[in-house]
C-alpha positions in Angstrom: 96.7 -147.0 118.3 97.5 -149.1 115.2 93.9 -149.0 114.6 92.7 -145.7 115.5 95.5 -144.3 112.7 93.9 -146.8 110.3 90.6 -145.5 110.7 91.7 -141.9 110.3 93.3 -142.7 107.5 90.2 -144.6 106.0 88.4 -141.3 107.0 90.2 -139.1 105.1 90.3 -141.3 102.0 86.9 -141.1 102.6 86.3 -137.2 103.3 88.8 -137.4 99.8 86.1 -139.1 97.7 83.0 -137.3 99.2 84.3 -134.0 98.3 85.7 -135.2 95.0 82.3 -136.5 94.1 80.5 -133.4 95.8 82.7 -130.8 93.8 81.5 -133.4 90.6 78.2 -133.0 91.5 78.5 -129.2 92.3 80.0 -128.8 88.2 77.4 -131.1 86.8 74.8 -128.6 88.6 76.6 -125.7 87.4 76.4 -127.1 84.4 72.6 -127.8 84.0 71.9 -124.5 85.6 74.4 -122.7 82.8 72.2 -124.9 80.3 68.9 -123.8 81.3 70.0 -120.2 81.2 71.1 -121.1 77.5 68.3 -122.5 76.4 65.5 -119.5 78.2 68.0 -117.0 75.8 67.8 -119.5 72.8 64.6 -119.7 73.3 64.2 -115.8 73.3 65.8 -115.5 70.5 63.9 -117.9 68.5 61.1 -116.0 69.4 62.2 -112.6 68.4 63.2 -113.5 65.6 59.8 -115.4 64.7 58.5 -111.7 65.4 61.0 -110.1 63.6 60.6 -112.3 60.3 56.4 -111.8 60.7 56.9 -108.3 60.8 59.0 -108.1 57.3 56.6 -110.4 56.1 53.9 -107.9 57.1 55.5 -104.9 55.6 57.1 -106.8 52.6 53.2 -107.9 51.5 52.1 -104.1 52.2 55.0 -103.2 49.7 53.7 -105.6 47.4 50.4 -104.1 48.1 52.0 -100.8 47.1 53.6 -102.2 44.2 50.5 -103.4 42.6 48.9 -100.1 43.0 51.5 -98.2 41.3 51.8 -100.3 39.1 48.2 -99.7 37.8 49.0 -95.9 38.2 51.7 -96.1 35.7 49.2 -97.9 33.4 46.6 -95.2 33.8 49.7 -92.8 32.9 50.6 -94.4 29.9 47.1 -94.5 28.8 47.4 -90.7 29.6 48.7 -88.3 26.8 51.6 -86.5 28.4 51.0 -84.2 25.3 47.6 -83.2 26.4 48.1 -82.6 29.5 51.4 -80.8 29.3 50.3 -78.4 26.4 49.7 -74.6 26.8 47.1 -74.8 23.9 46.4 -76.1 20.4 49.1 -76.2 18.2 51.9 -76.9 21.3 49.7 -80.2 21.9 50.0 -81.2 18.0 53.7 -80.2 17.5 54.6 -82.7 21.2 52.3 -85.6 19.3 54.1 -85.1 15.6 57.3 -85.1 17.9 56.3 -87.8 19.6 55.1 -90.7 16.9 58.1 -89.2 14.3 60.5 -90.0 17.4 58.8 -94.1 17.5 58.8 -94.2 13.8 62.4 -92.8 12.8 64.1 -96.4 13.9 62.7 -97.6 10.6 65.5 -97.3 7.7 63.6 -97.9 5.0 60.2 -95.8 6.0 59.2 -92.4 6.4 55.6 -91.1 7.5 54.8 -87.3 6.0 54.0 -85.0 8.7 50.6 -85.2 6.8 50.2 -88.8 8.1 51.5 -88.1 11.0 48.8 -85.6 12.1 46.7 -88.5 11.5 48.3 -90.7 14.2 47.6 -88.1 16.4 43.8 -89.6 17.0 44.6 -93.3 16.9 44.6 -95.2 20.1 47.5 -97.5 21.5 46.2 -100.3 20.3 45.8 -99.4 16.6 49.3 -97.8 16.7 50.7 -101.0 17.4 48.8 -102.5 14.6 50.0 -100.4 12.2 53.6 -100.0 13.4 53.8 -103.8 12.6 52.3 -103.0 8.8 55.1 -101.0 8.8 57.9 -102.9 10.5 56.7 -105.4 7.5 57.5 -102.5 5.0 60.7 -102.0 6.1 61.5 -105.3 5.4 60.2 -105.4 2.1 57.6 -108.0 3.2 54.5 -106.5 1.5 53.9 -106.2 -2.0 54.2 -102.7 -2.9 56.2 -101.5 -6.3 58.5 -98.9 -5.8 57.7 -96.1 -7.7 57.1 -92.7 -7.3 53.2 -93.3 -8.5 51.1 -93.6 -5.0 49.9 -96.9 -3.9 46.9 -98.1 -1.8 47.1 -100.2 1.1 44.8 -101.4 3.4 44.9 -102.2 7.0 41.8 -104.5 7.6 39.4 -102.5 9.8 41.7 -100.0 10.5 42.9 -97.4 7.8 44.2 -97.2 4.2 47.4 -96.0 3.4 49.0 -94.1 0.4 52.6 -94.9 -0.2 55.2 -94.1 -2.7 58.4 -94.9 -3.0 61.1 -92.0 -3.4 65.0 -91.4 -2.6 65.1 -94.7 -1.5 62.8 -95.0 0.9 58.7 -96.3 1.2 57.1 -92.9 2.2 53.7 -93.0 4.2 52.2 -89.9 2.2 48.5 -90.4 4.3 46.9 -91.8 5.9 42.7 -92.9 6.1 41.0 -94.0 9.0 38.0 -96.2 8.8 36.8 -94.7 11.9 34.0 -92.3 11.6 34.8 -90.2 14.4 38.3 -89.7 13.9 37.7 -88.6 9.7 35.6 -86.5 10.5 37.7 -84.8 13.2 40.3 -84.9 10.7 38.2 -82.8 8.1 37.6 -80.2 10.6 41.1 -79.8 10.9 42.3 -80.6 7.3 40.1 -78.0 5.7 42.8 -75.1 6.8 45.0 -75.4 3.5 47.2 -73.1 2.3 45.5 -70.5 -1.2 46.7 -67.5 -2.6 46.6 -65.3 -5.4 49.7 -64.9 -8.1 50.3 -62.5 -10.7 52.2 -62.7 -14.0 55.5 -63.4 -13.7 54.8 -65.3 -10.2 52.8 -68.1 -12.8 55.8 -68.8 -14.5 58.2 -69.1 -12.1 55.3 -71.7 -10.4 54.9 -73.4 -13.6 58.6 -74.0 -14.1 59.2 -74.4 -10.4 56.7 -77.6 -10.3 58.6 -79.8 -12.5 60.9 -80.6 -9.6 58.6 -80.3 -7.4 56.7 -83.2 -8.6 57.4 -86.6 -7.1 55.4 -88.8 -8.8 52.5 -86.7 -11.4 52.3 -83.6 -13.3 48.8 -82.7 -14.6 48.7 -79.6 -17.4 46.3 -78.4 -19.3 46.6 -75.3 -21.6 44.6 -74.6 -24.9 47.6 -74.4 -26.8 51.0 -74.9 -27.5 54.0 -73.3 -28.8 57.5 -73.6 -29.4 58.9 -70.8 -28.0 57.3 -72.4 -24.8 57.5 -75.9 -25.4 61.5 -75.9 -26.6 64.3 -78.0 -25.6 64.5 -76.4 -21.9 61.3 -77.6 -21.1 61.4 -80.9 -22.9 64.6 -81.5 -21.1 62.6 -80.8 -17.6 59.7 -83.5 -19.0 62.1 -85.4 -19.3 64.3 -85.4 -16.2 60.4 -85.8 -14.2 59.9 -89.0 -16.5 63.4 -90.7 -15.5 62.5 -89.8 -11.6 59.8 -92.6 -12.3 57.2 -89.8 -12.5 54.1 -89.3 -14.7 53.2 -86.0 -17.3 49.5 -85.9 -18.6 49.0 -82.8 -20.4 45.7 -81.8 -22.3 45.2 -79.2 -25.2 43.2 -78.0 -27.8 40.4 -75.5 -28.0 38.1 -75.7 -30.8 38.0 -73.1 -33.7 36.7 -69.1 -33.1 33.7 -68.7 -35.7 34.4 -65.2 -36.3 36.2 -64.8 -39.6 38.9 -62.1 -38.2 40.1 -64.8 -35.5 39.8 -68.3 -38.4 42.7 -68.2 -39.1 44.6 -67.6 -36.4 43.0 -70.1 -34.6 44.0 -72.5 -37.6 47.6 -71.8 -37.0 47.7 -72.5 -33.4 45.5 -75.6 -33.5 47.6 -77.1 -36.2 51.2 -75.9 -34.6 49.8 -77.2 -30.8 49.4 -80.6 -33.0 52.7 -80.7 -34.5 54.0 -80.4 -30.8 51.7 -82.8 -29.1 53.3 -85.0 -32.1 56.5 -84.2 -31.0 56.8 -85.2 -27.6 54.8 -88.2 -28.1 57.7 -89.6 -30.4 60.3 -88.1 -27.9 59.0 -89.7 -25.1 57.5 -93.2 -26.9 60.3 -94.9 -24.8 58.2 -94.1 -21.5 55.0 -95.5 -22.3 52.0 -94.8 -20.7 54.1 -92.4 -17.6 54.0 -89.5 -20.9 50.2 -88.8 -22.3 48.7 -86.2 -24.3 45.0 -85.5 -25.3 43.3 -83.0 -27.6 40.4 -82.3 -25.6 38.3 -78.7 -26.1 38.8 -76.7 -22.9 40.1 -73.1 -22.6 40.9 -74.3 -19.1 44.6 -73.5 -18.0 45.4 -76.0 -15.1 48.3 -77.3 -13.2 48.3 -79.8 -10.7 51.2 -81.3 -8.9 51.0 -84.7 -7.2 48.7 -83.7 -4.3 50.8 -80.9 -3.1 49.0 -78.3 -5.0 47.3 -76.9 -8.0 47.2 -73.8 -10.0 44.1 -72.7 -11.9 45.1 -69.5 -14.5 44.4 -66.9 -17.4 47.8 -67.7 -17.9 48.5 -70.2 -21.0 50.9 -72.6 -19.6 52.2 -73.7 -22.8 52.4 -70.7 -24.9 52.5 -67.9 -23.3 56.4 -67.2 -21.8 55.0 -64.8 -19.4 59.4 -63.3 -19.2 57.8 -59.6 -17.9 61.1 -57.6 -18.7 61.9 -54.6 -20.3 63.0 -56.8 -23.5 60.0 -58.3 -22.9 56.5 -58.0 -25.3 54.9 -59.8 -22.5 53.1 -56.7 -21.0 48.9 -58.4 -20.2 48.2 -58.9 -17.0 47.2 -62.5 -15.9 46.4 -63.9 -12.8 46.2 -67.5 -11.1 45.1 -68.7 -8.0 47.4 -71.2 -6.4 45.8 -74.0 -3.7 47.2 -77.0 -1.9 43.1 -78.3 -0.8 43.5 -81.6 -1.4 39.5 -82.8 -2.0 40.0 -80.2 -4.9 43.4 -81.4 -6.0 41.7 -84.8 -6.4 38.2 -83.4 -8.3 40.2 -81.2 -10.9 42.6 -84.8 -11.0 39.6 -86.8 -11.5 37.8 -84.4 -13.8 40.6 -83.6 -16.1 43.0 -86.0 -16.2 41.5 -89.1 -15.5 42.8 -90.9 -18.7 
């Protein structure tokens, strides 16, 4: 009995540490099975994502793709002149460029480019603009040797253009500008020979006459047969004068040889002698400017004005002493006429011709 309760006992220690190690067994299975299931959705995932990642690659390089193509678009734009192509016609297309190169240009403190020059940008390509806005960024900085005076100056841009500059209220002003390109001059010709001409009548001369001596900048070209000094009085001395201490220049010419007839001798005398004293005159009065004041005695019965390259005025009107007032108080009752021009290749020939001294 002793020994059957012993064995029963035994037993069920036994059945104890069976089923202890079988539930051990059962986890550790549980276990392993939980961890395969784990690592088939790790797995999975791996792979999805693998996908994933090569698909953003895919569509980040077509992007990139993309990118490269627009970015040659908005080269082919910028090589593209939005004035062009937005323009209803002509002058629209040149008023957007003017706009458009004054706009780049105005940054510059110490430069200014005349809409004259300006017009000339108009036809020069990216490349040369850049060129020439560094020539300028130079000017601004007072790196080039150019004298500040209202007398125009020449400078060259190798192979590209030359430019005329003055120097007035302060400031370096690009007055025009000359390309060395064939094509471009000579549409610039084409365009430039629409210049502004007229006609003026007696008291209109004056008034132009008087009126250039502030509009000159930088020269005053005259020429008149003779002189007088109800004309040439302290008024218009004081005017000479007030062009001179601008920095400007005054070249007059005068003189007119003799009449042979005996009725006009003279006469003639008189005037030639009194235009002498005057000529005398304003030599001594303006010694202290040098060579900006000249006067020649030449034999013309041309009356001429030119001023700077804005314009010129060729008369029957005698500049210098005739007073052309047209009032009732007035004597001065003869009709005279003038023809007033800003043509520039002229402007320069009548310069070159007349005053070239």
């Amino acid at each position: 009995m002793k020994n059957d309760s012993v064995y029963v006992e035994n037993d069920e220690v036994n059945k104890n540490f069976i089923d202890k190690y079988i539930n051990k067994f059962k986890r550790l299975i549980n276990f392993n099975k939980k961890s395969k299931k784990f690592s088939k959705k790790e797995a999975l995932s791996l792979e999805e994502a693998k996908k994933e990642f090569n698909e953003i690659k895919a569509r980040k390089e077509k992007l990139e793709s993309y990118e490269d193509e627009l970015l040659k678009y908005d080269d082919e734009i910028m090589d593209m002149d939005y004035c062009v192509v937005t323009a209803n016609d002509l002058n629209s297309m040149i008023n957007c460029k003017q706009d458009t190169l004054g706009k780049r240009f105005i940054k510059y403190d110490s430069v200014n480019i005349d809409s004259k020059a300006l017009k000339v940008l108009m036809f020069f390509d990216k490349e040369s603009i850049i060129k020439l806005e560094d020539v300028i960024n130079k000017l601004d900085k007072n790196e080039l040797n150019i004298e500040k005076t209202y007398k125009v100056s020449n400078f060259t841009v190798k192979n590209l253009c030359e430019l005329e500059i003055s120097f007035e209220e302060g400031k370096y002003q690009i007055k025009n500008i000359t390309p060395y390109n064939k094509e471009i001059l000579g549409t610039l010709n084409q365009i430039t020979n629409n210049y502004e001409e007229y006609h003026l009548q007696n008291k209109e001369i004056r008034e132009r006459f008087l009126k250039a001596f502030s509009d000159a900048k930088y020269e005053l070209n005259i020429g008149s047969p003779w002189m007088n000094n109800y004309v040439v009085n302290d008024d218009l001395i004081a005017m000479m004068e007030a062009l001179l201490k601008r920095g400007g220049i005054i070249k007059i010419i005068y003189g007119i040889a003799e009449n042979s007839s005996i009725v006009n001798t003279k006469k003639d005398n008189y005037k030639n002698r009194n235009s002498d004293k005057i000529a005398e005159k304003l030599m001594e009065t303006f010694s202290d400017y040098g060579a900006s004041f000249k006067i020649k005695k030449v034999n013309s019965h041309n009356k001429l004005l030119i001023c700077d390259e804005k314009y010129y005025m060729e008369t029957s009107f005698n500049l210098l002493s005739f007073s052309g007032e047209y009032d009732e108080n007035s004597k001065d009752i003869r009709d005279e006429g003038a023809t007033y021009s800003s043509n520039i290749e002229v402007i320069k020939d009548l310069r070159n011709r007349y005053f070239n001294f």
